[in-house]
Backbone as CSV, one residue per row, in Angstrom:
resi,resn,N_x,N_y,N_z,CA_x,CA_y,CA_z,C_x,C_y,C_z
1,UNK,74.558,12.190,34.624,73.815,12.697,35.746,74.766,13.426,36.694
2,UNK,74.387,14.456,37.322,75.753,15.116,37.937,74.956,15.557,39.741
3,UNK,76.253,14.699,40.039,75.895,14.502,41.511,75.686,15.490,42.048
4,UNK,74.788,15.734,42.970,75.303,17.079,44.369,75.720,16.964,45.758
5,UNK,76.560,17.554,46.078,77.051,16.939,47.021,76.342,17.431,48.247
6,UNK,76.331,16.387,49.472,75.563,16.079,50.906,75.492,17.788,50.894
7,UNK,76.453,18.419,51.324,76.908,20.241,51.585,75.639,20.721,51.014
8,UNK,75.644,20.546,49.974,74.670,21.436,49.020,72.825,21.558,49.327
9,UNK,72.901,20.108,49.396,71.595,19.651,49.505,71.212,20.024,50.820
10,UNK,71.686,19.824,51.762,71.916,20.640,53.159,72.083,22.077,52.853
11,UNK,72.290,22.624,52.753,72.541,24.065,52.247,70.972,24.537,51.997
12,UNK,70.799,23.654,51.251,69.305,24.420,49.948,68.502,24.030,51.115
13,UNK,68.415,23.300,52.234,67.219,22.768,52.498,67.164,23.906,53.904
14,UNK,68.423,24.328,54.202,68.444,25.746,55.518,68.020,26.718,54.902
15,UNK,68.196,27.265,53.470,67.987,28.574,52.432,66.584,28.215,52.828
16,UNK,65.974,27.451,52.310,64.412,27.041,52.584,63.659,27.664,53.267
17,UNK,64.023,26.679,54.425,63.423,26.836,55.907,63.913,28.311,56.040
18,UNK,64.889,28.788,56.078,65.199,30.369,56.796,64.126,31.573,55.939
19,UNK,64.455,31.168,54.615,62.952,32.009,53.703,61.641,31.854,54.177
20,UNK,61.702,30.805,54.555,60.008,30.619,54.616,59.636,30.892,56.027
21,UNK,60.707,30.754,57.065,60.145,31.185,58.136,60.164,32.906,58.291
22,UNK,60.990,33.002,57.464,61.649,34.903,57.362,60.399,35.448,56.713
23,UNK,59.680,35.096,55.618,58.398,35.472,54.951,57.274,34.938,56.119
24,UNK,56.482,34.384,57.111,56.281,34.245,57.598,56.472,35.080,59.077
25,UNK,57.408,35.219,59.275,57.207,36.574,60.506,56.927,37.759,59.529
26,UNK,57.683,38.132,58.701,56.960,39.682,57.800,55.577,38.992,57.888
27,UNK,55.299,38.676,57.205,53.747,38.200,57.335,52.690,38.752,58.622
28,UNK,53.336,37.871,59.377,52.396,38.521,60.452,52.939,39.676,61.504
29,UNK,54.592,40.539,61.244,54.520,41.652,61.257,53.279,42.500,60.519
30,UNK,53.346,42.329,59.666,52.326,43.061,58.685,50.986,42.866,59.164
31,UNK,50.767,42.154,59.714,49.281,41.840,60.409,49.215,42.435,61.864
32,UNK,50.541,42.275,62.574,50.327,43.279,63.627,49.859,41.868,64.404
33,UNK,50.376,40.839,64.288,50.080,39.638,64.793,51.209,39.038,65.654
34,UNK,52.180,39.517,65.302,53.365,38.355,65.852,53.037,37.673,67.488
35,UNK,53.346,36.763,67.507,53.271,36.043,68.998,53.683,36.774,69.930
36,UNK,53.024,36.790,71.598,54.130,37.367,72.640,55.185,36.011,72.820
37,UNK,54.874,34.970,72.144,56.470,33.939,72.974,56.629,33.666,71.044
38,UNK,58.088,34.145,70.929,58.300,34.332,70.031,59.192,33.034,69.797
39,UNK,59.309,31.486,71.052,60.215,31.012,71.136,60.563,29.850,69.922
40,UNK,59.444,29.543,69.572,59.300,28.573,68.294,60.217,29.648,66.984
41,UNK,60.088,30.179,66.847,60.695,31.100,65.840,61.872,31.007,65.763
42,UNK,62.519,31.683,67.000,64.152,31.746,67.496,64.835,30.462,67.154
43,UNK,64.047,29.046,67.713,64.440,27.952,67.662,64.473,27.288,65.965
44,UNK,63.173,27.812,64.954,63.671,27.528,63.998,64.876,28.345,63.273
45,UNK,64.868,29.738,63.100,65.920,30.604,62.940,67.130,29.471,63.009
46,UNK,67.579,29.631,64.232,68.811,28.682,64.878,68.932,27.544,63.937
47,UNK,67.520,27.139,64.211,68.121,25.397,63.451,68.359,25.913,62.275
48,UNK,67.906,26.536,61.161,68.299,26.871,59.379,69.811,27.577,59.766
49,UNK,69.923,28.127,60.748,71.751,28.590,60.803,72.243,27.669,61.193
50,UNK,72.434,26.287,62.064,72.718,25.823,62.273,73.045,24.632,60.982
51,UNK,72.263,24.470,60.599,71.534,23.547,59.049,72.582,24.672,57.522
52,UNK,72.993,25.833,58.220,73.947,26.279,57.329,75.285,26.136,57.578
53,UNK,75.575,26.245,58.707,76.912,25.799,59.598,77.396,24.455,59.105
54,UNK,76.538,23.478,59.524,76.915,22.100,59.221,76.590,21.733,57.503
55,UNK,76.234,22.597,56.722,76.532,22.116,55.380,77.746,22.790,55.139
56,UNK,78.538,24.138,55.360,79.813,24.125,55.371,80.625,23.115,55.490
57,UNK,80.333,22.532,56.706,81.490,21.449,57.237,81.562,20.454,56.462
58,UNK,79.908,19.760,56.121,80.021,18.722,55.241,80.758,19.264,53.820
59,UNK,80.677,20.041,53.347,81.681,20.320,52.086,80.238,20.972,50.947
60,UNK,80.052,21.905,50.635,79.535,22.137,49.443,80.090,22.530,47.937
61,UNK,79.455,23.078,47.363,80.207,23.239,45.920,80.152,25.006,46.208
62,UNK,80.874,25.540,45.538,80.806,27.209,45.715,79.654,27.904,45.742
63,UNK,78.345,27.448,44.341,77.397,27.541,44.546,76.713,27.283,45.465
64,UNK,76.829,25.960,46.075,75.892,25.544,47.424,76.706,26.485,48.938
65,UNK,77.757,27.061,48.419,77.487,27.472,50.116,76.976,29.126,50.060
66,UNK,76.469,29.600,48.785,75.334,30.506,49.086,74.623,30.703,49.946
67,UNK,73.764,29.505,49.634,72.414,29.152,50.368,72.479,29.173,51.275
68,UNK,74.321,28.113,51.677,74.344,27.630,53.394,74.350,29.795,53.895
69,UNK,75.150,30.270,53.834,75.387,31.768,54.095,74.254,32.464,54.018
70,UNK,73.552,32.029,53.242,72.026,32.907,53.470,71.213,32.193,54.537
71,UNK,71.529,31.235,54.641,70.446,30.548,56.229,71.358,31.383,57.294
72,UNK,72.873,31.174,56.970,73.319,31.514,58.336,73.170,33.023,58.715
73,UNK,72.881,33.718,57.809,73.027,34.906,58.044,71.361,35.403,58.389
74,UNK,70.401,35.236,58.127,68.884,35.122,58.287,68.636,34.539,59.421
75,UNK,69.381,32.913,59.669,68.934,32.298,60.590,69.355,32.986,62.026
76,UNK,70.743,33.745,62.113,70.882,34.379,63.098,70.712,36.175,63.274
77,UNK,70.309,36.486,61.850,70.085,37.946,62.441,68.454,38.136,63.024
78,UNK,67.972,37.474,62.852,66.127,38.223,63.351,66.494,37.120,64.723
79,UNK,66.877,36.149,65.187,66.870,35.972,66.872,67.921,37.299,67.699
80,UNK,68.610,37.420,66.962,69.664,38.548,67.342,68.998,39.752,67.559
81,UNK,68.010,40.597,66.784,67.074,41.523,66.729,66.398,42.096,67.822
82,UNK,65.373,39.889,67.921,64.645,39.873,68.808,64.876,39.610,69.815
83,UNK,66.601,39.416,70.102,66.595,39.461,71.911,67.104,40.872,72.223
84,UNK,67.967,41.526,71.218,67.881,43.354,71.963,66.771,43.980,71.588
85,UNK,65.859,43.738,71.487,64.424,44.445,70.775,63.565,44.444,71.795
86,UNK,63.759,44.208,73.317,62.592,43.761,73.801,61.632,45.109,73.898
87,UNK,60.231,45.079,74.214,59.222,46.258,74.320,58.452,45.872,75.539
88,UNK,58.755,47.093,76.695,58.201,46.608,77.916,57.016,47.918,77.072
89,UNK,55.628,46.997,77.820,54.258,47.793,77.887,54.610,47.768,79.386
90,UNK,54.010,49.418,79.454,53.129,49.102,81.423,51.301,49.481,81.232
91,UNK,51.292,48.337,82.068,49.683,48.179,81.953,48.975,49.375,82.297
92,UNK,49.231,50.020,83.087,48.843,51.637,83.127,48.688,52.481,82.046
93,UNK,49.540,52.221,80.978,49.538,53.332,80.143,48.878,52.653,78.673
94,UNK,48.351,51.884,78.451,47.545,51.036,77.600,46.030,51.784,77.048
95,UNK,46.027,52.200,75.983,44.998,53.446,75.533,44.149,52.103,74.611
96,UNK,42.587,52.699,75.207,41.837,52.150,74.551,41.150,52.681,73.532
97,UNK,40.620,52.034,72.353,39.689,52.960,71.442,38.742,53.965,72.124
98,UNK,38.367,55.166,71.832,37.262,55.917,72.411,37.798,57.051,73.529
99,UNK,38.957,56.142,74.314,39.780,56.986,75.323,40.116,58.732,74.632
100,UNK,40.567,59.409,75.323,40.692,60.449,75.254,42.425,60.246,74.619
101,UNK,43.154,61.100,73.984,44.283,60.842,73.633,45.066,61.887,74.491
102,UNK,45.814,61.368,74.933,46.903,61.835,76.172,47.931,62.792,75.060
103,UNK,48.177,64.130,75.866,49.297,64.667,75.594,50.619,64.052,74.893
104,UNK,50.958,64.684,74.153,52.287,64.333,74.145,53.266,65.340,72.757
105,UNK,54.262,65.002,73.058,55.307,65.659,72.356,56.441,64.634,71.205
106,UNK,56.274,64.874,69.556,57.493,64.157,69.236,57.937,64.793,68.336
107,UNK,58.456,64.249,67.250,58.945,65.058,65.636,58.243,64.349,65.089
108,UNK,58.053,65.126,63.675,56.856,64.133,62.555,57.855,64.094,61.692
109,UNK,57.282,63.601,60.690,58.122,62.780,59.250,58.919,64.186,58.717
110,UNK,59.085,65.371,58.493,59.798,66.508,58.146,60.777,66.959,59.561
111,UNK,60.714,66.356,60.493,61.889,66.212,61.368,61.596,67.677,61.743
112,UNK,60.004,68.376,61.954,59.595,69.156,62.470,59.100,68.560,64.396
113,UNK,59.004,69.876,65.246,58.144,69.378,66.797,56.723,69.356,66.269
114,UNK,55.786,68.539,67.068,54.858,68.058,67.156,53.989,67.761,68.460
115,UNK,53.170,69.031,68.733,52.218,68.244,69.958,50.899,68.146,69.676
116,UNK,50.519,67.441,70.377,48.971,66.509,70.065,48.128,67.451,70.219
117,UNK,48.413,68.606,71.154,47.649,69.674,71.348,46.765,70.346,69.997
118,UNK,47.694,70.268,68.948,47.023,71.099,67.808,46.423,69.941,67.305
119,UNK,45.913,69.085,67.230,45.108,67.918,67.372,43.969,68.397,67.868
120,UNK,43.596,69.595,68.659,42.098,69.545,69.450,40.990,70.166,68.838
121,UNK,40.160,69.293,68.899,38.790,69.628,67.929,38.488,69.208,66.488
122,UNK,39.977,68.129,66.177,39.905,67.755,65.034,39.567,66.249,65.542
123,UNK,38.981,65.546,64.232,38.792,63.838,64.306,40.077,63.182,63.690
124,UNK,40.612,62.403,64.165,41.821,62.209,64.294,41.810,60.463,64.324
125,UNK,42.757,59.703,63.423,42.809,58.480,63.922,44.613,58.435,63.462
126,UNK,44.482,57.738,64.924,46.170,57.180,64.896,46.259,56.431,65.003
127,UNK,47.190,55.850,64.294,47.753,54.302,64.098,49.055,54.039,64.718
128,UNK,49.418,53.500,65.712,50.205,53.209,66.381,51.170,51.892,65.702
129,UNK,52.398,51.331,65.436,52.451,50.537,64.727,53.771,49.860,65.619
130,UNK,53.420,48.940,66.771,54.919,48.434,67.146,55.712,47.807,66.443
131,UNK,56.739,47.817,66.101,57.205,46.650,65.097,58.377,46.116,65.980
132,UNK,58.386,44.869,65.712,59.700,43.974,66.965,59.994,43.316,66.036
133,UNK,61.128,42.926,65.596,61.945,42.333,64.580,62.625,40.762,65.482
């Protein structure tokens, strides 16, 4: 029977948790759902890096400190993201369905200019897509 050592098993169990919470925000990125208090998240993040940190220390096998390195590296890049990521809305500028669509100016996907202007008289739906990591 061939032992595994404390490291390892600790290791696999941060790989875990950091996947499953990491599939879980895509998730409801993709839904256009994510929470405004994103704080439960951050805090698990942390703990699976943390839960990778301390299976280092305890000692793993070469294989097991994969896992620990993939929590740590997961567990701290999306809180990292999401604290320089912030997105101020101002309540003023908040467009409702039906509203009229406000001017504006950007580049489109061919890294051509773009104003909304040539937009007029056509039916038009835009999809706005915030994404906060």
């Amino acid at each position: 029977m061939i032992a595994i050592k404390t490291g390892t098993k600790i290791a696999l169990l941060a790989a875990v948790i950091a996947a499953a919470t990491a599939r879980y925000w895509f998730y409801l990125a993709a839904e256009v759902a994510l929470p405004a208090d994103r704080t439960g998240f951050v805090i698990v993040f942390l703990g699976a890096a943390a839960l990778g940190v301390y299976a280092l220390i305890k000692r793993t096998t070469w294989l097991g400190a994969i896992p620990a390195i993939f929590a740590i590296v997961v567990g701290a890049f999306l809180p990292f993201t999401v604290s320089i990521s912030t997105q101020i809305v101002e309540r003023d500028s908040v467009i409702k369905v039906g509203d009229a669509m406000p001017q504006f100016t950007s580049i489109d996907g061919h890294g051509q200019a773009f104003d909304s202007l040539s937009l007029t008289d056509h039916l038009v739906l835009i999809k706005f897509f915030r994404a906060h990591w």
